[in-house]
Each structure stands twice: as structure tokens, then as C-alpha cells.
C-alpha beads as a LAMMPS data file, in Angstrom:
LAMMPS data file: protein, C-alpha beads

404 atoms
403 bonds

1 atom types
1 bond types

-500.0 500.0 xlo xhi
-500.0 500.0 ylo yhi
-500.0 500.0 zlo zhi

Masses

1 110.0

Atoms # bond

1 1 1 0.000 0.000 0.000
2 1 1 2.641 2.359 0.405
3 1 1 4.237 1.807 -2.836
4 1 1 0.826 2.576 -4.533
5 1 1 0.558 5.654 -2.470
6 1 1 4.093 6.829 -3.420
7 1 1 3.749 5.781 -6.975
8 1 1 0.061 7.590 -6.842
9 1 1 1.843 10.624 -5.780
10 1 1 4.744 10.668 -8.013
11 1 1 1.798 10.223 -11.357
12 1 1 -0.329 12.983 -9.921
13 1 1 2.744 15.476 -9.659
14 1 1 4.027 14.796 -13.540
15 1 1 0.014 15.401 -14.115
16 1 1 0.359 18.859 -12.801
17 1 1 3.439 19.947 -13.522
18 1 1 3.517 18.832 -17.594
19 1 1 1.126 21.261 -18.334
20 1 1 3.196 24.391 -16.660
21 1 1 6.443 23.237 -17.913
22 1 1 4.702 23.053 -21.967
23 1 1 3.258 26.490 -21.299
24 1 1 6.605 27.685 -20.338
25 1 1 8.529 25.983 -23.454
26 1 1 5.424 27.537 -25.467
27 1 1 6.205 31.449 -24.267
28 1 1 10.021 31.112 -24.382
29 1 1 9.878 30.204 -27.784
30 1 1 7.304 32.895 -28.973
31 1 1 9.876 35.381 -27.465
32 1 1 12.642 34.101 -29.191
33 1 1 10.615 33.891 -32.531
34 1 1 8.116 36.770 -33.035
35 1 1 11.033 39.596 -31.768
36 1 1 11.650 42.041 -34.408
37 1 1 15.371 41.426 -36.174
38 1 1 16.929 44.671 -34.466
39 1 1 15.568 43.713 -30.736
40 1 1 16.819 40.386 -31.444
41 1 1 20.270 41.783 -31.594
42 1 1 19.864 42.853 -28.102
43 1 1 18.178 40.352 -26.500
44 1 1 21.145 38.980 -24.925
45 1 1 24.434 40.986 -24.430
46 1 1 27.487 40.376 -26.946
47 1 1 30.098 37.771 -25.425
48 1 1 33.208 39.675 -24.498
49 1 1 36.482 38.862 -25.966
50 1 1 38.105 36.094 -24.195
51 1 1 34.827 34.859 -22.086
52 1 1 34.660 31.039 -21.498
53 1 1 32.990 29.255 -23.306
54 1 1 31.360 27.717 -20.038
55 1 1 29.571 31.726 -19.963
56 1 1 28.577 32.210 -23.585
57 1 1 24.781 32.288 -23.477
58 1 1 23.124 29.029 -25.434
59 1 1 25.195 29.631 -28.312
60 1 1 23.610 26.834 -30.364
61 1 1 19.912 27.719 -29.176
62 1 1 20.932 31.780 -29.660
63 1 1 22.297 30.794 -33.123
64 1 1 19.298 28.797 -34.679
65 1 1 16.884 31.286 -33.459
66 1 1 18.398 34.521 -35.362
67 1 1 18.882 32.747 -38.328
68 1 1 15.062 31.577 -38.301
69 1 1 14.499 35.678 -38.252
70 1 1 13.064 37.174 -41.575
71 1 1 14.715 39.450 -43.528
72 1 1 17.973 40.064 -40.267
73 1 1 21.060 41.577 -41.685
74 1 1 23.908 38.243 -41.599
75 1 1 26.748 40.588 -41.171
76 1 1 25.385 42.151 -37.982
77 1 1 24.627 38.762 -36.906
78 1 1 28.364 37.765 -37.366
79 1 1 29.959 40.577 -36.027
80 1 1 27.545 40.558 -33.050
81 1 1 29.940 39.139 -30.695
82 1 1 28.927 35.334 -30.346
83 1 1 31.551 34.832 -33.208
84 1 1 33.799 34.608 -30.180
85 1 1 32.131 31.057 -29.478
86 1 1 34.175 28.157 -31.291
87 1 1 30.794 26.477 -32.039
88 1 1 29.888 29.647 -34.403
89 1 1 33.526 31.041 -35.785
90 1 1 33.782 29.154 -38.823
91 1 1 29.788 29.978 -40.250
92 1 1 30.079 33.368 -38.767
93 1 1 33.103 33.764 -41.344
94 1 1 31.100 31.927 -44.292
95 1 1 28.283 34.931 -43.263
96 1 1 30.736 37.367 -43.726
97 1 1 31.944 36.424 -47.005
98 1 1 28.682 35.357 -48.547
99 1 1 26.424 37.952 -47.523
100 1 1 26.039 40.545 -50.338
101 1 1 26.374 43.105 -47.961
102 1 1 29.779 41.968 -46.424
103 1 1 29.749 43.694 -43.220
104 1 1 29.408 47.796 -44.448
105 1 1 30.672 49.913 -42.125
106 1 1 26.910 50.275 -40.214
107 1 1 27.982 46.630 -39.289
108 1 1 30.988 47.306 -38.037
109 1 1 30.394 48.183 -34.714
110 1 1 32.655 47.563 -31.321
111 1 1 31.460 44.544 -29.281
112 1 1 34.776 44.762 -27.266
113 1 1 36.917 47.072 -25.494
114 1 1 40.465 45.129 -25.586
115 1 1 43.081 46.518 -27.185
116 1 1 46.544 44.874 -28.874
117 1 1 49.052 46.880 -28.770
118 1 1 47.557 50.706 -29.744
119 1 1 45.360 48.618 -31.973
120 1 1 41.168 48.214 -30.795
121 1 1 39.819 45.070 -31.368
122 1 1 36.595 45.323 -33.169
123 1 1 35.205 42.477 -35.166
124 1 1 36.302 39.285 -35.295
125 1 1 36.896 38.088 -38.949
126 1 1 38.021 33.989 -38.952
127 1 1 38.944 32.146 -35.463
128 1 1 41.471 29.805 -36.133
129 1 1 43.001 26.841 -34.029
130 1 1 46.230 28.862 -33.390
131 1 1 45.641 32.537 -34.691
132 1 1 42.429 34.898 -34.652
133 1 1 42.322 37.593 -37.678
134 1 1 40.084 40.591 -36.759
135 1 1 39.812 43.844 -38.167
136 1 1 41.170 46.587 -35.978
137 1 1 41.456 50.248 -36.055
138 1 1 43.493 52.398 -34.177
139 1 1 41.414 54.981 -31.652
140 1 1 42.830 58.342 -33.476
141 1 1 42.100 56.936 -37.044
142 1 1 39.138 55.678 -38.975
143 1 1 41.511 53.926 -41.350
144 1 1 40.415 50.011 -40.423
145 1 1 43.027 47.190 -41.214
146 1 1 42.948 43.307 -40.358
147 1 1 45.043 41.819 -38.014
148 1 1 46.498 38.505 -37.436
149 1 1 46.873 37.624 -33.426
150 1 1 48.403 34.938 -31.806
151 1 1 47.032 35.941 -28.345
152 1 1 48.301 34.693 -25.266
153 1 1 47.697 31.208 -23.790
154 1 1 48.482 27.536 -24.453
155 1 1 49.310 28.086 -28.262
156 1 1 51.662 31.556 -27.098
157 1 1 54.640 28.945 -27.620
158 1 1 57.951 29.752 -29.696
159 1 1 57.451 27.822 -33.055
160 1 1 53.580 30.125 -33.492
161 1 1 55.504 33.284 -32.591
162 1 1 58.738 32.519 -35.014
163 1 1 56.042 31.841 -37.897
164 1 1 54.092 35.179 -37.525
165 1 1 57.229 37.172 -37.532
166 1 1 58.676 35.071 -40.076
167 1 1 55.440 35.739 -42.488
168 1 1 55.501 39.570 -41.812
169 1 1 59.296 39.445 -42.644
170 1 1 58.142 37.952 -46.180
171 1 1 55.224 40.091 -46.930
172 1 1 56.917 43.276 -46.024
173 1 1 59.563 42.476 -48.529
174 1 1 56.785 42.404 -51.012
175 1 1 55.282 45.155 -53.371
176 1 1 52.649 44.135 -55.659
177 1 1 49.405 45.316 -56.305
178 1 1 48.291 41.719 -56.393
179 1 1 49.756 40.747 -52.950
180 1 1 48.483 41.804 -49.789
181 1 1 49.464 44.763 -48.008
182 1 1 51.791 43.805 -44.521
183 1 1 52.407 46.916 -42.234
184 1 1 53.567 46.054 -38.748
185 1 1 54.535 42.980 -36.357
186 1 1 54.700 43.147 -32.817
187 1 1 54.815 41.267 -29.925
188 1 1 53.032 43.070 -26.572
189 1 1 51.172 41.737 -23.320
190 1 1 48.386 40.886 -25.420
191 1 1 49.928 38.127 -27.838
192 1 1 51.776 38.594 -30.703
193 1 1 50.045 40.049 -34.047
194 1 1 51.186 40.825 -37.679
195 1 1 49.302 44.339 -39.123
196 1 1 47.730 43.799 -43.022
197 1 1 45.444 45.364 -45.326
198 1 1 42.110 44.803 -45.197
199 1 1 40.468 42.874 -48.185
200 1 1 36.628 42.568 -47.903
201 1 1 35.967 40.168 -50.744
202 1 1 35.707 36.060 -50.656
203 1 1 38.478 33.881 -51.925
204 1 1 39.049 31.949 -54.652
205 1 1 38.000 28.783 -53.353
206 1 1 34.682 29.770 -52.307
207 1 1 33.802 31.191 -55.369
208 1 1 34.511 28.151 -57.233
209 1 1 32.473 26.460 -54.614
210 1 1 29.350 28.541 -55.483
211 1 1 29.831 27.408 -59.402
212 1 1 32.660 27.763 -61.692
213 1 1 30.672 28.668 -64.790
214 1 1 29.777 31.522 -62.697
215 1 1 33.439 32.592 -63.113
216 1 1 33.976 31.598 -66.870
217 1 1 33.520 34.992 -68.606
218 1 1 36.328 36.496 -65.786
219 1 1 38.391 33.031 -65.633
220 1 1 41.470 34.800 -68.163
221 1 1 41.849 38.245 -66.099
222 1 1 41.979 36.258 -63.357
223 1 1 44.212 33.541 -63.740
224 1 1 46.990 36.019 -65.107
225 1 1 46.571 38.362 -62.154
226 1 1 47.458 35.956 -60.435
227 1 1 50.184 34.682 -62.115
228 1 1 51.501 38.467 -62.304
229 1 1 51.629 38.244 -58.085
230 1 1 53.165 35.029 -58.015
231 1 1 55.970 36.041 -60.390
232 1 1 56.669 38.970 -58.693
233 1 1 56.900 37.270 -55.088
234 1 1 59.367 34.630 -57.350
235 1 1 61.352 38.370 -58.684
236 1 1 61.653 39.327 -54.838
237 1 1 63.099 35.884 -54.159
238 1 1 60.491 33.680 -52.071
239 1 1 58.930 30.583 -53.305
240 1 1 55.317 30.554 -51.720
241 1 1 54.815 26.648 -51.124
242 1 1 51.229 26.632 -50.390
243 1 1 49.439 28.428 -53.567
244 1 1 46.073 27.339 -53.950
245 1 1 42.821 29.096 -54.557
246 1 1 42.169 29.059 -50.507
247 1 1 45.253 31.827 -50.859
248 1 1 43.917 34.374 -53.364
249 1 1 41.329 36.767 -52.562
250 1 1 39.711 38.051 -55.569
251 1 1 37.165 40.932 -56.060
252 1 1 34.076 41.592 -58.551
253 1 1 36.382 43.619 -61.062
254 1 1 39.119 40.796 -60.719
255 1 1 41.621 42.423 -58.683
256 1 1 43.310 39.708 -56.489
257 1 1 45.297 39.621 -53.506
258 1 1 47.764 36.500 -52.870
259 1 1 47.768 35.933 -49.225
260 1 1 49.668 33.559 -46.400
261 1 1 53.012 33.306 -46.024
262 1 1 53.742 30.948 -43.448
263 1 1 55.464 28.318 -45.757
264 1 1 57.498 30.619 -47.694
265 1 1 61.354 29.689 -47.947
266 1 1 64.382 30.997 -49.968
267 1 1 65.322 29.040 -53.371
268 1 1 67.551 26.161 -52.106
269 1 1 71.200 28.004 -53.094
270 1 1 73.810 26.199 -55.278
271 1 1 75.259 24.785 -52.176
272 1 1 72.422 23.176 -50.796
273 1 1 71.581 21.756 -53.811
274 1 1 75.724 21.066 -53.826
275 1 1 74.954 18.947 -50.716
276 1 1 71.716 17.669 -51.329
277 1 1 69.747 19.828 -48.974
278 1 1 65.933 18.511 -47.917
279 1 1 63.323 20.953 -47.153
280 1 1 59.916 19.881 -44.687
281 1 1 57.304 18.195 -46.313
282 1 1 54.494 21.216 -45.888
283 1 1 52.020 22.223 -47.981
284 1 1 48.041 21.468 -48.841
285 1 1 47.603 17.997 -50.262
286 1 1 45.486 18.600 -53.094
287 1 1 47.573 21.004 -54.551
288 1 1 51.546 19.833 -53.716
289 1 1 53.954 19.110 -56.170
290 1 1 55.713 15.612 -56.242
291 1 1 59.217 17.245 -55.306
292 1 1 57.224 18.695 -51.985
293 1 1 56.077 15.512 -51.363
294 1 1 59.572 13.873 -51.287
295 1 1 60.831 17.076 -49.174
296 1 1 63.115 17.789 -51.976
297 1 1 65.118 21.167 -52.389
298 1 1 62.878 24.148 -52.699
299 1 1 62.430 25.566 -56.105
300 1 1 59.964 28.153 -57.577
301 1 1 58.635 25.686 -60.220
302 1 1 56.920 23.896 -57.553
303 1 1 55.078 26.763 -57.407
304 1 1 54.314 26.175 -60.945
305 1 1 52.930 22.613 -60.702
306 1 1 50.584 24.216 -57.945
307 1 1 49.269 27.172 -59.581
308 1 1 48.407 24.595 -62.603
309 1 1 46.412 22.362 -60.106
310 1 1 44.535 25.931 -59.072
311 1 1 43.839 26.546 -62.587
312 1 1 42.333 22.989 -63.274
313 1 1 40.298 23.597 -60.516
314 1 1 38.952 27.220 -61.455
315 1 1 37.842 26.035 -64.549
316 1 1 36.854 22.097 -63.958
317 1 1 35.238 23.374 -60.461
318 1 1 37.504 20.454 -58.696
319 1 1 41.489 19.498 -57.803
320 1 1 43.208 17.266 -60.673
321 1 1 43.238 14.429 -58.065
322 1 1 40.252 13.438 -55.365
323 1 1 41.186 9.975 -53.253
324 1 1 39.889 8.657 -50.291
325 1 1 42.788 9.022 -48.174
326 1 1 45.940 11.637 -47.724
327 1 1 48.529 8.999 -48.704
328 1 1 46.242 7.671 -51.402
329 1 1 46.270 12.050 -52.526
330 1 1 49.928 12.457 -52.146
331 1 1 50.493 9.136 -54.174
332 1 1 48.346 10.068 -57.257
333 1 1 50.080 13.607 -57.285
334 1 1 53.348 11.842 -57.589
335 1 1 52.458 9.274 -60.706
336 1 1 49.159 9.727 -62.112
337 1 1 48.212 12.008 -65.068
338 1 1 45.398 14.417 -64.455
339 1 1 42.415 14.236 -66.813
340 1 1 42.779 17.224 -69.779
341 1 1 40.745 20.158 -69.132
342 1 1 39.276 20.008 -72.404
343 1 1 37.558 16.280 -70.775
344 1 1 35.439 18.859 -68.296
345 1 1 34.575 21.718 -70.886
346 1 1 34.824 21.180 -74.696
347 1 1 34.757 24.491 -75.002
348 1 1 38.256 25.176 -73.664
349 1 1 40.534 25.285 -76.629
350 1 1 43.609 21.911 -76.306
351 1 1 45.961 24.288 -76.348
352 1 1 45.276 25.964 -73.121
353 1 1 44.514 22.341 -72.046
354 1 1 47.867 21.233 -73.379
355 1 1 49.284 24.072 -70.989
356 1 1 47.872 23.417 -68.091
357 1 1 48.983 19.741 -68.445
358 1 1 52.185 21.121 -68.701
359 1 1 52.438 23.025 -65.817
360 1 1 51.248 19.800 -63.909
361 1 1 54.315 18.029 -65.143
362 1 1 55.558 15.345 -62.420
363 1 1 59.258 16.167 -63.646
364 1 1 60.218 19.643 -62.426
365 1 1 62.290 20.414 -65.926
366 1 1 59.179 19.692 -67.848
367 1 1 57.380 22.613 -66.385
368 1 1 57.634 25.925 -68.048
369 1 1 60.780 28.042 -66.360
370 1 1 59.225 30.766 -64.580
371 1 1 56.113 32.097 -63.557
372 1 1 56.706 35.359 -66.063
373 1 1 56.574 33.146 -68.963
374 1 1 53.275 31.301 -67.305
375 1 1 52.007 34.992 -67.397
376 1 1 52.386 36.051 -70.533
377 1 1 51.368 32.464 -72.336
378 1 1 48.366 33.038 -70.341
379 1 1 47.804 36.505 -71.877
380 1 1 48.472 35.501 -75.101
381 1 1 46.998 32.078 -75.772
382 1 1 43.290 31.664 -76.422
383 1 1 40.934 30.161 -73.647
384 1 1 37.733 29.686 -75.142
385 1 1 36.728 28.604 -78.537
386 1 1 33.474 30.991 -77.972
387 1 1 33.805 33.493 -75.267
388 1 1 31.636 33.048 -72.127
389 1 1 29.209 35.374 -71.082
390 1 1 28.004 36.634 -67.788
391 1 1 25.455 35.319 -65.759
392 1 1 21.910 37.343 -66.480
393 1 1 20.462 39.564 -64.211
394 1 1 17.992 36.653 -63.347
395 1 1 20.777 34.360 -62.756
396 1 1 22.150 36.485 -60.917
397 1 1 19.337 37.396 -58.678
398 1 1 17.780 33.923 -58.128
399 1 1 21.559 33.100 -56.701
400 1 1 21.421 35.885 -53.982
401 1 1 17.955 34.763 -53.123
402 1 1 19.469 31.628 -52.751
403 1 1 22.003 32.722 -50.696
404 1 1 19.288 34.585 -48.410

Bonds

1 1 1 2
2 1 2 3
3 1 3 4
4 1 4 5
5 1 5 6
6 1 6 7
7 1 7 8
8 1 8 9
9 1 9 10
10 1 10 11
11 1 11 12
12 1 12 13
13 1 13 14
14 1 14 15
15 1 15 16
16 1 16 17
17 1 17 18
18 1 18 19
19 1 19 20
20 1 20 21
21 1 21 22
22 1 22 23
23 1 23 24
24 1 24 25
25 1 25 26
26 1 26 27
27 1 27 28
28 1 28 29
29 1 29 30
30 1 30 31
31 1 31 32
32 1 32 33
33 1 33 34
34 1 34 35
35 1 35 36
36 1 36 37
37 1 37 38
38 1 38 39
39 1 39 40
40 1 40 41
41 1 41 42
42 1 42 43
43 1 43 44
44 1 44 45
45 1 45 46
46 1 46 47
47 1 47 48
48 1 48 49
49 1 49 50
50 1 50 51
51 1 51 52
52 1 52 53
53 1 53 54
54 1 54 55
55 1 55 56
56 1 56 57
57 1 57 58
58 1 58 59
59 1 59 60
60 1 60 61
61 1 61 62
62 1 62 63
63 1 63 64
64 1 64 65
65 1 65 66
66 1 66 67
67 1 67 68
68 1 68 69
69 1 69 70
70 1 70 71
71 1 71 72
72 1 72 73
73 1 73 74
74 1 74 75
75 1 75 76
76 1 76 77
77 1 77 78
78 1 78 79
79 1 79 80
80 1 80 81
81 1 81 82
82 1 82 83
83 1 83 84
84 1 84 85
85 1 85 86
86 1 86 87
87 1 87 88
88 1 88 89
89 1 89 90
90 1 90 91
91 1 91 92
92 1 92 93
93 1 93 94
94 1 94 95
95 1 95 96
96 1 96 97
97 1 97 98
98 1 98 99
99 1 99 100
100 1 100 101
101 1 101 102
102 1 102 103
103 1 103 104
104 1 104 105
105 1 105 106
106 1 106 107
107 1 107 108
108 1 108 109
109 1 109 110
110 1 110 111
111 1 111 112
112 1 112 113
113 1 113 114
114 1 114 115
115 1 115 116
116 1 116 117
117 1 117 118
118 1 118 119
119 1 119 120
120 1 120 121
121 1 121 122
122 1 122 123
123 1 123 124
124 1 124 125
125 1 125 126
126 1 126 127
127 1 127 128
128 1 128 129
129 1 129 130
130 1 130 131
131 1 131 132
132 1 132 133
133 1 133 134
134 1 134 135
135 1 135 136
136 1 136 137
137 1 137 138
138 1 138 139
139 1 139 140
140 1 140 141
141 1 141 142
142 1 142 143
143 1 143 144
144 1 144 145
145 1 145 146
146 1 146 147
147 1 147 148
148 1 148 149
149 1 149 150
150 1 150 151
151 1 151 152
152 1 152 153
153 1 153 154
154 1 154 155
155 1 155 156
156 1 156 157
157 1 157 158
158 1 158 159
159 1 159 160
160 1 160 161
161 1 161 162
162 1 162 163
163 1 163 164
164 1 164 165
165 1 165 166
166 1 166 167
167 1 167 168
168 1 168 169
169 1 169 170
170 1 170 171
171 1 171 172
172 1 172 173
173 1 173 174
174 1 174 175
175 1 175 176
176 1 176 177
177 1 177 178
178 1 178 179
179 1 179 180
180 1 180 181
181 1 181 182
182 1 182 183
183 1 183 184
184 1 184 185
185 1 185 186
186 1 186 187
187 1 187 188
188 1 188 189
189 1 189 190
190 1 190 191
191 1 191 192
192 1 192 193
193 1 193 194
194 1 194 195
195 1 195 196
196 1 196 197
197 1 197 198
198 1 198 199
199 1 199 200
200 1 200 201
201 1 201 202
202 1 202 203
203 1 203 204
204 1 204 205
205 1 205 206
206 1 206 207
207 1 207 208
208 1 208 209
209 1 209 210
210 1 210 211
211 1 211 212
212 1 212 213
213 1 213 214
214 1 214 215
215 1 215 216
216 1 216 217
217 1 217 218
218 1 218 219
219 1 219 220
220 1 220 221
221 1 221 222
222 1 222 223
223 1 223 224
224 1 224 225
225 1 225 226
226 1 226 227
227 1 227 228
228 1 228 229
229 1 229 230
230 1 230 231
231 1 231 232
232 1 232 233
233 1 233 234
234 1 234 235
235 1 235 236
236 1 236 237
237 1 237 238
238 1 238 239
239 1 239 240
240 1 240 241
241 1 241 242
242 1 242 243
243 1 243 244
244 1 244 245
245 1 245 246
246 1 246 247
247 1 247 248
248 1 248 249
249 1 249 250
250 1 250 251
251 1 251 252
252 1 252 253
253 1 253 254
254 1 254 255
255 1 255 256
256 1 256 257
257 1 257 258
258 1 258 259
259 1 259 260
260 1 260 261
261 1 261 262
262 1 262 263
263 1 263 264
264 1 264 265
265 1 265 266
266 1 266 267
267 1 267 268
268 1 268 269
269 1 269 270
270 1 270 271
271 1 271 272
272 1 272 273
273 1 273 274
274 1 274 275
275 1 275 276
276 1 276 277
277 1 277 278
278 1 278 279
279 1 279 280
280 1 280 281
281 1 281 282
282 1 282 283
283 1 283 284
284 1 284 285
285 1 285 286
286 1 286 287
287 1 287 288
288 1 288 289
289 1 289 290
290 1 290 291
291 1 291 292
292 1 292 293
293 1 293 294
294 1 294 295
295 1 295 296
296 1 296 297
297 1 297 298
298 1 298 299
299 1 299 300
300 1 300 301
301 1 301 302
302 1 302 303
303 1 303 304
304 1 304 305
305 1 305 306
306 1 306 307
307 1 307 308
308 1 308 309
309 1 309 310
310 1 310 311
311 1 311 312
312 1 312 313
313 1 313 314
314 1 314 315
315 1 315 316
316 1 316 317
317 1 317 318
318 1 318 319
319 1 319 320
320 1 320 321
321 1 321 322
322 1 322 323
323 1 323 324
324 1 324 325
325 1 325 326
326 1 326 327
327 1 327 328
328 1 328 329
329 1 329 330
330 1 330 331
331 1 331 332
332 1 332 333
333 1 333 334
334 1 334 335
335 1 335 336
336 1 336 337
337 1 337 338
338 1 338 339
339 1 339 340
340 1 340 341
341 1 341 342
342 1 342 343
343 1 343 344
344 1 344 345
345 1 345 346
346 1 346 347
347 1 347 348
348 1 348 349
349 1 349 350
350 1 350 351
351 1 351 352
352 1 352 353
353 1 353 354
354 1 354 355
355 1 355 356
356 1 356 357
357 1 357 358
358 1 358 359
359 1 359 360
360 1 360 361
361 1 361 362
362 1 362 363
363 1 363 364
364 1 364 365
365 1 365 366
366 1 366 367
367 1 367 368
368 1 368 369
369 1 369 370
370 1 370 371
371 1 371 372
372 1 372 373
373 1 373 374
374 1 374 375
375 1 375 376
376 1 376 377
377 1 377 378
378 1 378 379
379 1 379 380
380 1 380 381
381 1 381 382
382 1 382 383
383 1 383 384
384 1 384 385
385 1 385 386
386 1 386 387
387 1 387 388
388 1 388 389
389 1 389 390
390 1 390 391
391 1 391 392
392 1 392 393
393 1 393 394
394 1 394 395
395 1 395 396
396 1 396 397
397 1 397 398
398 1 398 399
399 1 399 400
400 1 400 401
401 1 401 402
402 1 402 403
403 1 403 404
């Protein structure tokens, strides 16, 4: 009997309390819901810079329920503060990018009063694993730039700190209208940080992503812009080692800007070469050349063989070689033959094709000598038997309502 009773009691209390605890899901979610977009914003405050994660408010529950608002602004979304969150820094950097209004300066407002250095930290670009770039601006100037920080904390070791510097030491050597702007490294109480220029546009790789025919009547300008930075980084004496489209940023009106110079090295000199010298195996694996692979001496035309894997890719809209594995990746760079590009699009003329192939050569001597001659072959020779055109207005405006 008292087992009934208890279990009696136990039923009668679920009875009463169900009913109050559905009413209560049913109001908390009409508040979250039927807000305008602007009092959405401010429903909860930003997260500061540096809060743990164990503070930062529902970030999954926060995040679902703005994007569920009608017609709310993605960039003010993104640069609301919650980017902070690891959960939400790599789609609050797709938002960025994607959104056609790619946070305008009404956007850009501060959700955090920590400086670096004499530099404000203002809105948090791309959170990384090791650095965070945000765009910064100093208090006395409305000039805005981006910055990439190494702040302070398990990461704040040696080898991160030698690589920043190391990068702003290659990218102030550099002069190009094609290559990115570098302005300042420092190291303060803050973390470490390397001062750029600040490119609003999407890069290469997520624009093939969204369609490479989309990029067909612009794919010429393009490629030999950024051949023309390439060469010139070659001129100044630096072999990039990681060129893919991931690396070039590249505007509406096709003005690129090559970025991320971590890998860089110096041309292996005659000695080295004298002695055999080896150079780390580093690079992305879809786009390294077989000499990379092996860790053999480091030589601009490696270069080469990866800007012809980016151009395969900008005009077949993938790599020259998918596999299911890393090893199985790195393998088919070193002894299989990419398809012809002419295979993808038969309107791409077999001499281009025949170029491109080229460039792809698994024997570094095959490949053509320097990136100035890649240039101008790519200015001269013929793309296209007919010459794309670009995408209609109503293309064009059923994509963005996509992208809504």
C-alpha cells in the first residue's frame, strides 16, 4: 500500500506539472521567434572577448533562433559578438563572405573594449586553431586594417611566434598590387600580431564552390593576375609553397590579392643543392607538387605545378586528383596524369589544355621556367573557342535569393 501511495503521488505530480512546464517551453519560444530582427540583436548581451565558453549564453539555441528571423542583416549577426564562441567562428566567417552586404561599415560596430598593442579590437573576422584575424582600427584613425593575433595562452609557444614574424618578414619584402598589403609585427602583453590590409571580398575557393561557370567569362583576367603576383613574389626571391585558390582573394572587377606566407622559404642556393639539402614536407595535399612531397630542395617551379592544379580547378570546379585518403592524394600527385581540361569543358581550346597539363608536369624540368613566362602564355593564348558570357540579371538574382 505504500508503494501505490508513493507511486500515486509521483503520477499525480508529472500530471500537474507537464502542463506548466509546456506552457513555459510555449512562451520562451514565442519570445525568441516573433522579436523584431533589431531587438533580437539585443536580447542577450554580446560575449566579451576572451569569455569562457562555459559563460557564452546558449550559443547553439541563440544561433538557430536569429537565423530563423526574416529578412535580419547576416553581417550584424556575425559581427555581433557570439563569433567569439568556437561552435559559431567558422559559419560566422562563411556569413561574412557570402552575404552581399559583407559587413558595411553600419555593421561594423565595437562589441569589445580590448586593445593589442595601440590597436582596438573590433570584429572578429576567422577564429582559427592557433591565430584569430580581426579587423582593428586604431582609436585616433578611422583607417580600419585586419590583423592577425596569436594571443596569449596555451598556443603563445615559440614555433607560433617565429612563424608570424617570419610571415611579416616575407610580406613586407613584397610590393605588388596583387599581394596583400603587410604593415607592422609586434609582440606586446596581449599576444603577438602581424598588421595587413584589409580585403573585404571572398576567396578563390569559395567562389569556385558557389559554381565555376559563374566565373567563366572572368576566368582569363583572373588567372593572369594571379600569375603576375606570383611572379613577382618569385622576382623578390620567395617561393610561396602553399598556392592554392584558398590563398587568393579576388574581387568583382578581378583584382586579387595573394595571401599567407607561413610556408614561404628561400630558393635552395647552389650549395644546398651542392649537398643535397631537404626541405619539410608542408604544404596542402590537393595542390603539392611531387618534389614537396619527397621534401626535396625548394624551387619556384613547384610553385608552378601548384598554380596549374589551381587553374584545373577554377575552370573544372575540382582538384586534378580526389582519393579517399591523404597517402592515397599524395600518391596520385606523384604518378598519375590528371584528366585534360578540355575532358570537363569542350569548349576550352587543347591548347590551353595542353598548358595546363604542362604546368602539372611530375618532372620539375618539364614545367615551363618561370612564372613570367606562365604569365604572358596566359595573356596571349586563347581560352575559349566561344567566349563566355556573364550570368543574367535573373541568374544572378535567383543566386542571392538563394544565398538569403
Amino acid at each position: 500500500l505504500a508503494a501505490a501511495g508513493y507511486n500515486l503521488r509521483k503520477l499525480l505530480r508529472w500530471i500537474v506539472l507537464a502542463p506548466i512546464f509546456w506552457l513555459w517551453c510555449r512562451l520562451t519560444a514565442t519570445i525568441v521567434t516573433q522579436v523584431t530582427p533589431q531587438s533580437r540583436l539585443d536580447v542577450l548581451e554580446p560575449v566579451p572577448v576572451g569569455t569562457p565558453k562555459s559563460r557564452s549564453p546558449r550559443p547553439k539555441r541563440i544561433f538557430q533562433g536569429r537565423l530563423s528571423t526574416p529578412h535580419i542583416n547576416l553581417s550584424q549577426f556575425a559581427a555581433s559578438g557570439y563569433t567569439n564562441h568556437t561552435e559559431l567562428n567558422g559559419f560566422s566567417a562563411e556569413l561574412l563572405f557570402l552575404s552581399p552586404t559583407r559587413f558595411p561599415r553600419s555593421a561594423v560596430v565595437s562589441t569589445a573594449q580590448q586593445f593589442v598593442g595601440k590597436y582596438r579590437l573590433f570584429h572578429l573576422i576567422r577564429g582559427g586553431k592557433f591565430f584569430e584575424i580581426w579587423a582593428v582600427r586604431p582609436p585616433t584613425e578611422n583607417t580600419v586594417y585586419a590583423m592577425k593575433w596569436l594571443p596569449k595562452g596555451s598556443h603563445y609557444v615559440r614555433e607560433h611566434i617565429g612563424g608570424l614574424k617570419h610571415e611579416y618578414q616575407v610580406g613586407s619584402s613584397l610590393d605588388h598590387p596583387g599581394i596583400i598589403a603587410t604593415y607592422e609585427y609586434d609582440n606586446t602583453s596581449n599576444g603577438a600580431y602581424m598588421l595587413l590590409e584589409l580585403f573585404k571580398v571572398p576567396n578563390l575557393k569559395q567562389q569556385i564552390v558557389l559554381g565555376p561557370k559563374k566565373l567563366q567569362h572572368r576566368a582569363k583576367e583572373i588567372i593572369v593576375n594571379c600569375a603576375a603576383a606570383l611572379a613577382h613574389m618569385h622576382e623578390r626571391g620567395w617561393v610561396h609553397r602553399d598556392i592554392k585558390p584558398d590563398n587568393y582573394l579576388v574581387r568583382d572587377d578581378n583584382v586579387v590579392k595573394l595571401i599567407d606566407f607561413n610556408l614561404a622559404r628561400k630558393p635552395t642556393g647552389a650549395l644546398g643543392k651542392l649537398l643535397g639539402a631537404k626541405s619539410p614536407v608542408q604544404g596542402t595535399h590537393s595542390y603539392m607538387a611531387p618534389e614537396q612531397i619527397r621534401g626535396q630542395q625548394v624551387e619556384p617551379r613547384a610553385d608552378i605545378y601548384s598554380f596549374g592544379c589551381m587553374v584545373h580547378e577554377l575552370l573544372s570546379g575540382k582538384p586534378p586528383f580526389t582519393a579517399s585518403s591523404p597517402n592515397e592524394l599524395l600518391q596520385r600527385h606523384l604518378s598519375a596524369k590528371p584528366q585534360p581540361l578540355t575532358v570537363f569543358d569542350k569548349n576550352i581550346t587543347p591548347e590551353f589544355a595542353a598548358y595546363v597539363q604542362r604546368m602539372m608536369a611530375k618532372d620539375p624540368k618539364d614545367r615551363p621556367a618561370n612564372m613570367k613566362d606562365v604569365m604572358m602564355e596566359f595573356k596571349t593564348k586563347k581560352l575559349f573557342y566561344n567566349t563566355p558570357q556573364p550570368p543574367n540579371a535573373a541568374d544572378t538574382a535567383k543566386t542571392a535569393a538563394e544565398e538569403d
